[in-house]
C-alpha positions as a Markdown table, in Angstrom:
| # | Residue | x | y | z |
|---|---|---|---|---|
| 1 | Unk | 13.1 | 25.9 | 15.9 |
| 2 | Unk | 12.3 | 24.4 | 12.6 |
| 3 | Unk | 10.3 | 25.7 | 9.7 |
| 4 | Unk | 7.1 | 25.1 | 8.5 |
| 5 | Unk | 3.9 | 26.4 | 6.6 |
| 6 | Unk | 1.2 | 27.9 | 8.8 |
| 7 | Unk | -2.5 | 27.5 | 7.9 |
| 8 | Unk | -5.3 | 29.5 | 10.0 |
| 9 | Unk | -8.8 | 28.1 | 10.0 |
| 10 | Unk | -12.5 | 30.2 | 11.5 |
| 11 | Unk | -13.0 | 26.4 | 12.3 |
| 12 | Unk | -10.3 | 25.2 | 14.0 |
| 13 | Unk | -10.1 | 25.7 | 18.1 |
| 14 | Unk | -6.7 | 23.9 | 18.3 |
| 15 | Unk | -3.6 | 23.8 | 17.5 |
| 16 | Unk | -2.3 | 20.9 | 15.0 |
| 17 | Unk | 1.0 | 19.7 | 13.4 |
| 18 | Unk | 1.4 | 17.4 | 10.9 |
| 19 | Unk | 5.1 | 16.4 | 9.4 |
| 20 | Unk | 5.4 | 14.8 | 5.6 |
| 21 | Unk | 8.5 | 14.5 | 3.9 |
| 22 | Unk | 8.4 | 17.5 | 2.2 |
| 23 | Unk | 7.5 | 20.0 | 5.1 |
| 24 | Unk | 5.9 | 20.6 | 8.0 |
| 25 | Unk | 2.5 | 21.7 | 8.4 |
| 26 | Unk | 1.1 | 23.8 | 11.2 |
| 27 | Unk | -2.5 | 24.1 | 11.7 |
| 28 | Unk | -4.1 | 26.6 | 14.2 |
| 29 | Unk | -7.1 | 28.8 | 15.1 |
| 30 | Unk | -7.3 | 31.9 | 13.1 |
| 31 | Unk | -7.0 | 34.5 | 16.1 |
| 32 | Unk | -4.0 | 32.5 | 17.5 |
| 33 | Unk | -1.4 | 34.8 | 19.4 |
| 34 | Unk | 1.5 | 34.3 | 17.8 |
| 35 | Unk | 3.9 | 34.2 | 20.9 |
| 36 | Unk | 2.1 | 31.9 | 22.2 |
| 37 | Unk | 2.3 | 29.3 | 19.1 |
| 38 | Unk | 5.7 | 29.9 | 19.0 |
| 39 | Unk | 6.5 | 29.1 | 22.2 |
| 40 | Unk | 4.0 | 25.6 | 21.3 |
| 41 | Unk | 6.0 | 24.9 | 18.5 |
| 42 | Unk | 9.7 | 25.5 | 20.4 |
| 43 | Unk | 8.7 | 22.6 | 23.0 |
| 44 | Unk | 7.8 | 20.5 | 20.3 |
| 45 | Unk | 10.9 | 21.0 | 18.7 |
| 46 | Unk | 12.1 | 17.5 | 20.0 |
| 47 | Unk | 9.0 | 15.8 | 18.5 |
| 48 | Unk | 9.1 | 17.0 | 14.9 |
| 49 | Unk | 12.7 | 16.1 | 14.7 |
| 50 | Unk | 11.8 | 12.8 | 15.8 |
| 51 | Unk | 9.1 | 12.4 | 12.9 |
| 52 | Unk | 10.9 | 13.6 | 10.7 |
| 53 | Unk | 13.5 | 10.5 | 11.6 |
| 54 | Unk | 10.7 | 8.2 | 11.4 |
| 55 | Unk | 9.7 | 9.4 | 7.6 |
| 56 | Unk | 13.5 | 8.9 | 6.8 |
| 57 | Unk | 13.7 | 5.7 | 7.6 |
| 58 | Unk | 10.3 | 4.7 | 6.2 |
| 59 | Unk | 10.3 | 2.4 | 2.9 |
| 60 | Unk | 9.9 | 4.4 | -0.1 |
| 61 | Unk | 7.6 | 4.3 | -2.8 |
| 62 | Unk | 8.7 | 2.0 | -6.0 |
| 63 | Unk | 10.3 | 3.7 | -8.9 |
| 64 | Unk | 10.8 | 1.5 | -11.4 |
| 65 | Unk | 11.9 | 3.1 | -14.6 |
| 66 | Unk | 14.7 | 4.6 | -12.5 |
| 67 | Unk | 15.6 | 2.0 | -10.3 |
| 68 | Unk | 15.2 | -0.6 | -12.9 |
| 69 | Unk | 13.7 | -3.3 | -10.8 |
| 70 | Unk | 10.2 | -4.3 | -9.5 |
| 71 | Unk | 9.2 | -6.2 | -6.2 |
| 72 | Unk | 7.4 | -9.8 | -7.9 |
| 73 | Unk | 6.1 | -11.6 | -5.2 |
| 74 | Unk | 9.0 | -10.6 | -2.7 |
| 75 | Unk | 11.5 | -10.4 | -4.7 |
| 76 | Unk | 13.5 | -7.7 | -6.6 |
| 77 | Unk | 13.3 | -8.6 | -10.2 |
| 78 | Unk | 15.4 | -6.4 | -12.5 |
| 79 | Unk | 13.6 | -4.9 | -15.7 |
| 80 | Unk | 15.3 | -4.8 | -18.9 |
| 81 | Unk | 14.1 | -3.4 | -22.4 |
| 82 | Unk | 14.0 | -5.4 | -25.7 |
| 83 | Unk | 13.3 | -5.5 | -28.9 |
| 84 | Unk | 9.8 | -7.4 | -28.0 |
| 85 | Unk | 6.4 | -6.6 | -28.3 |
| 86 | Unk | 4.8 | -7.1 | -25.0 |
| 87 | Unk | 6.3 | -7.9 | -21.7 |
| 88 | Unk | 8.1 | -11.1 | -20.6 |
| 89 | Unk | 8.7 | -12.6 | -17.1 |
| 90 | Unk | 12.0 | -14.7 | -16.3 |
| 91 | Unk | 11.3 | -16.6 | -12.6 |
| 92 | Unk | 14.3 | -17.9 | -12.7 |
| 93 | Unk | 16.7 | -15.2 | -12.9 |
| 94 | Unk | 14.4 | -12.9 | -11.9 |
| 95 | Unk | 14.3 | -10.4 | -14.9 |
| 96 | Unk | 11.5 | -8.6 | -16.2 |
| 97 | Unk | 11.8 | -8.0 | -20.2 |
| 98 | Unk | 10.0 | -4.7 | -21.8 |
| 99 | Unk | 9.4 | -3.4 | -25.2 |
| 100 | Unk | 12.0 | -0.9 | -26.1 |
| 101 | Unk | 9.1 | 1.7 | -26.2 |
| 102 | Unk | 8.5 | 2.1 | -23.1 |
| 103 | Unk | 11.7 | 3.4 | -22.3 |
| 104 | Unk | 11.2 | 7.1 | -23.0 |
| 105 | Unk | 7.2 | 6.8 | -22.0 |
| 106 | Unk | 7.1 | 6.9 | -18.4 |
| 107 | Unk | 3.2 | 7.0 | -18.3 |
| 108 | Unk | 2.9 | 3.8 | -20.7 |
| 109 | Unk | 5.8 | 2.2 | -18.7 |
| 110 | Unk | 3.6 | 2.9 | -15.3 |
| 111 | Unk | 0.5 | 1.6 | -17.3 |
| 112 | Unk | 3.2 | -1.6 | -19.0 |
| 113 | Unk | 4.3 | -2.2 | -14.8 |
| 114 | Unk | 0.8 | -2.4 | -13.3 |
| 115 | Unk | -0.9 | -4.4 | -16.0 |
| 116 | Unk | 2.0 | -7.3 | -15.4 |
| 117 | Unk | 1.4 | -7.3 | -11.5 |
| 118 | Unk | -2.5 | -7.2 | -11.9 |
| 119 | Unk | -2.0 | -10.2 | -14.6 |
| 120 | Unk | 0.2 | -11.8 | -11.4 |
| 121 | Unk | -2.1 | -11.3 | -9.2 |
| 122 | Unk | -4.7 | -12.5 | -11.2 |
| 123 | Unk | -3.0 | -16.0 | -11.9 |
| 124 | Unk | -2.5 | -16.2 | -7.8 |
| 125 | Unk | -6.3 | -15.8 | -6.9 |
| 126 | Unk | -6.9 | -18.4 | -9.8 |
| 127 | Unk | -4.9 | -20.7 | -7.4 |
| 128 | Unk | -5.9 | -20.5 | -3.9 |
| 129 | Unk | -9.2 | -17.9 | -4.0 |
| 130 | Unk | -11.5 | -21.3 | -4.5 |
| 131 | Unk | -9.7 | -23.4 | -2.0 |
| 132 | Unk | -9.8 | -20.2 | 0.4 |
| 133 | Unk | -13.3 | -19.5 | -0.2 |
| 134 | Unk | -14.3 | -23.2 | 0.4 |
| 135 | Unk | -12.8 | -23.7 | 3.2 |
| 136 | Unk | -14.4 | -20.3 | 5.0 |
| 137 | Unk | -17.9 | -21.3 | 3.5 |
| 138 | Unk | -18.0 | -18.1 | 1.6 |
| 139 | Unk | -19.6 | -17.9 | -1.5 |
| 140 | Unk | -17.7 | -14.9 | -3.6 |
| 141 | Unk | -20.1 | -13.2 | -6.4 |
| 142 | Unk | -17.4 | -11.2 | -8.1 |
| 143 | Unk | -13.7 | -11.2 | -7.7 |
| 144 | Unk | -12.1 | -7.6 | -9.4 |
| 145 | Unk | -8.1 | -6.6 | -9.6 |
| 146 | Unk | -7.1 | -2.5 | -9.4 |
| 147 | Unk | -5.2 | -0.2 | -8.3 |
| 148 | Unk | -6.0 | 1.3 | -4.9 |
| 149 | Unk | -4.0 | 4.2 | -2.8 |
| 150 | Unk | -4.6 | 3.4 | 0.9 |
| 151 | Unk | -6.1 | -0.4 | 0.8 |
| 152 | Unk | -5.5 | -3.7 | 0.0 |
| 153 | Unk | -8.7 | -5.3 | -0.6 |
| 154 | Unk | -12.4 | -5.2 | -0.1 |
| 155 | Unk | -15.5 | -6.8 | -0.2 |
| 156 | Unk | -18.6 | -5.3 | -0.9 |
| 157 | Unk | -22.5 | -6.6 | 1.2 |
| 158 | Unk | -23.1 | -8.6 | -2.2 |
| 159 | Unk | -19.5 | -10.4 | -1.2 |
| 160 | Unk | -17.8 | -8.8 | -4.0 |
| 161 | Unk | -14.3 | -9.0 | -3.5 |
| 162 | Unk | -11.5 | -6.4 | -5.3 |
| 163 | Unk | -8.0 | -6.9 | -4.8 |
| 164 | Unk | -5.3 | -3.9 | -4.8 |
| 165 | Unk | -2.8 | -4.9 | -8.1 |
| 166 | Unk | 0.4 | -4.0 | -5.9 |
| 167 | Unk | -0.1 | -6.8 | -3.7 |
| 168 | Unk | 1.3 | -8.9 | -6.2 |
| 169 | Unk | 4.7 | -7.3 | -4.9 |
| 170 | Unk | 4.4 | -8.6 | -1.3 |
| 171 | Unk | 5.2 | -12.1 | -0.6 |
| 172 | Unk | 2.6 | -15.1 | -1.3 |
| 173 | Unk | 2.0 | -15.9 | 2.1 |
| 174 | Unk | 1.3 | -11.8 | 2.8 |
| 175 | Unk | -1.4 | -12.3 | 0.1 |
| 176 | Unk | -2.9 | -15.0 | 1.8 |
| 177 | Unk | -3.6 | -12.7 | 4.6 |
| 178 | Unk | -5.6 | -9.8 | 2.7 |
| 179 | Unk | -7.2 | -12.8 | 0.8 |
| 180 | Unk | -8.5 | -14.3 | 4.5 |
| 181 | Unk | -9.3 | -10.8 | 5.7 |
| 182 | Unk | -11.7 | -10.2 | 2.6 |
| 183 | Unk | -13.2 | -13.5 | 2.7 |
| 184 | Unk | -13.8 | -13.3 | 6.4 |
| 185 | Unk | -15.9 | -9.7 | 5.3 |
| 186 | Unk | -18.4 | -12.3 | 3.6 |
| 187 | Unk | -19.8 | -13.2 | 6.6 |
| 188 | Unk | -18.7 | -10.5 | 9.2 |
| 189 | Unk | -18.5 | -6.9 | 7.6 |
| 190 | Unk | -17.1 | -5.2 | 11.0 |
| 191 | Unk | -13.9 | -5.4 | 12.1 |
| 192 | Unk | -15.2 | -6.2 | 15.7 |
| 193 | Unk | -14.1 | -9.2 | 17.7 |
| 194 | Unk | -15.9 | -12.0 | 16.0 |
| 195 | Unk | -14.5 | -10.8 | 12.4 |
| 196 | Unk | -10.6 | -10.9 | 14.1 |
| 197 | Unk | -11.6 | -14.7 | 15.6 |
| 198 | Unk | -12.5 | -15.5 | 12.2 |
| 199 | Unk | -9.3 | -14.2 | 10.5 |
| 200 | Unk | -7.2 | -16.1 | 13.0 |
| 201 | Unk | -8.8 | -19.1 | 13.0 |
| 202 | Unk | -8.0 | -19.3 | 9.0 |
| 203 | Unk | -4.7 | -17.1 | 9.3 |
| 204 | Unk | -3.2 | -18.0 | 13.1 |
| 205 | Unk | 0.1 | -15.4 | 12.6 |
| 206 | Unk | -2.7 | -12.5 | 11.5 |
| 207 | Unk | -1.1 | -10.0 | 14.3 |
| 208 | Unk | 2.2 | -10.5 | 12.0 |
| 209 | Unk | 0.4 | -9.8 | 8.9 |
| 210 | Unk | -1.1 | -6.7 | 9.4 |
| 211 | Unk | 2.3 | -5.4 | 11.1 |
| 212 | Unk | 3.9 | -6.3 | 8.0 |
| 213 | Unk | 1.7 | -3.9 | 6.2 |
| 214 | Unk | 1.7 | -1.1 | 8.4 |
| 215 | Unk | 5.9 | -1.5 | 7.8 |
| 216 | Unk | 6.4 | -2.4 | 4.3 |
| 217 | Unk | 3.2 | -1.5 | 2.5 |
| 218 | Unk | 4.6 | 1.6 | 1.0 |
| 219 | Unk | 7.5 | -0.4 | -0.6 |
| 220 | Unk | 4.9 | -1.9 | -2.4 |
| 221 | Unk | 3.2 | 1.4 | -4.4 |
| 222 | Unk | 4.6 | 2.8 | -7.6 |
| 223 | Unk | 4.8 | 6.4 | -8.4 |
C-alpha cells in the first residue's frame, strides 16, 4: 500500500485520488466502509506509483536565487551579483548582473527576477505584436504584461490582450504561438474549430506548440 491523507465529504458519492508531489490525497464519501476503500486503494497501488513517476520526472519550478541562473528566452543565463544599482543583461555570455542587495532579500530578488523578464517581454511584443496583429486583421485596444499561475495569455471581448511575464523564458518562436493564440481570440473567443483553423493558418506547427507547454511550461514559473 502506500500512504496518504484521507478526506470525507456529506457531498461526495465517489471515491477520488489525487497524487502531488508532496502526498497523496484520498477523497471519499463520508459513510465509506473502510474495508472496502482499502481494498480500492490496494488495486490502485500500481497506478499511484506510476504518478508519482510521472511528477518525478516533471520539469521543476525555477529557483533562481539558489540555482543561480534564469531561463531568457531559452536559454540558461547565469545570475551574478555586483556592486551596481539596477540589473544588467549580458546576451552574449549569457550572464545576468544584480545589485548586491538582493542577495540576502529573496522577496526583492523574486520582485528584481520578474521585473527583468516582464521588461523582455515587453521589448518582444514591441517587435512583432504589430506585424502580428496586421497580418490577422486584429485591431488590439490594450496590450498588458503580468504574472499569471496557470495561463499564458488572454484577451478580453474589448480585444484586450495580457501576456504572462514568464513567457519571456520560453523560446521566441514559443512566444509567437501564445501571441497567435491571443490574437486569433480577437475575432474568435471559443476555442471551437474555426478559432484552431485560424491559429494554424497563422502558426502551421500549433499542435507542437501547445505540446511544448503542456511539457515544459512549469520550467518556466518561479517560486
Amino acid at each position: 500500500m502506500f500512504d496518504y491523507q484521507l478526506k470525507l465529504s456529506k457531498r461526495r458519492k465517489t471515491v477520488a485520488i489525487k497524487v502531488t508531489p508532496e502526498q497523496v490525497v484520498v477523497t471519499a464519501p463520508e459513510n465509506v466502509c473502510e474495508v472496502a476503500l482499502e481494498n480500492w486503494l490496494k488495486s490502485k497501488k500500481d497506478w499511484v506509483h506510476t504518478q508519482r513517476q510521472k511528477l518525478e520526472l516533471a520539469p521543476n519550478k525555477q529557483k533562481p536565487l539558489q540555482t543561480r541562473s534564469l531561463l531568457v528566452f531559452g536559454s540558461v543565463y547565469k545570475i551574478e551579483f555586483s556592486d551596481i544599482n539596477k540589473p544588467v543583461l549580458d546576451h552574449e555570455s549569457r550572464f545576468i548582473y544584480l545589485p548586491e542587495v538582493l542577495r540576502q532579500e529573496s522577496l526583492k530578488f523574486r520582485r528584481a527576477i520578474i521585473k527583468l523578464l516582464t521588461d523582455l517581454l515587453s521589448s518582444y511584443l514591441e517587435l512583432c505584436l504589430e506585424q502580428l496583429s496586421k497580418q490577422m486583421n486584429c485591431h488590439v485596444s490594450a496590450v498588458k504584461i503580468r504574472e499569471y499561475k496557470s495561463r499564458w495569455g488572454s484577451c478580453s471581448n474589448k480585444q484586450a490582450l495580457t501576456f504572462n511575464s514568464l513567457l519571456a523564458g520560453a523560446p521566441k518562436h514559443m512566444i509567437d504561438y501564445v501571441i497567435v493564440h491571443e490574437l486569433a481570440h480577437c475575432h474568435v473567443l471559443a476555442h471551437n474549430t474555426l478559432f484552431w483553423q485560424l491559429v494554424e493558418k497563422h502558426y502551421e506547427d500549433y499542435k507542437s506548440a501547445r505540446l511544448w507547454f503542456n511539457k515544459n511550461g512549469k520550467a518556466l514559473m518561479i517560486e
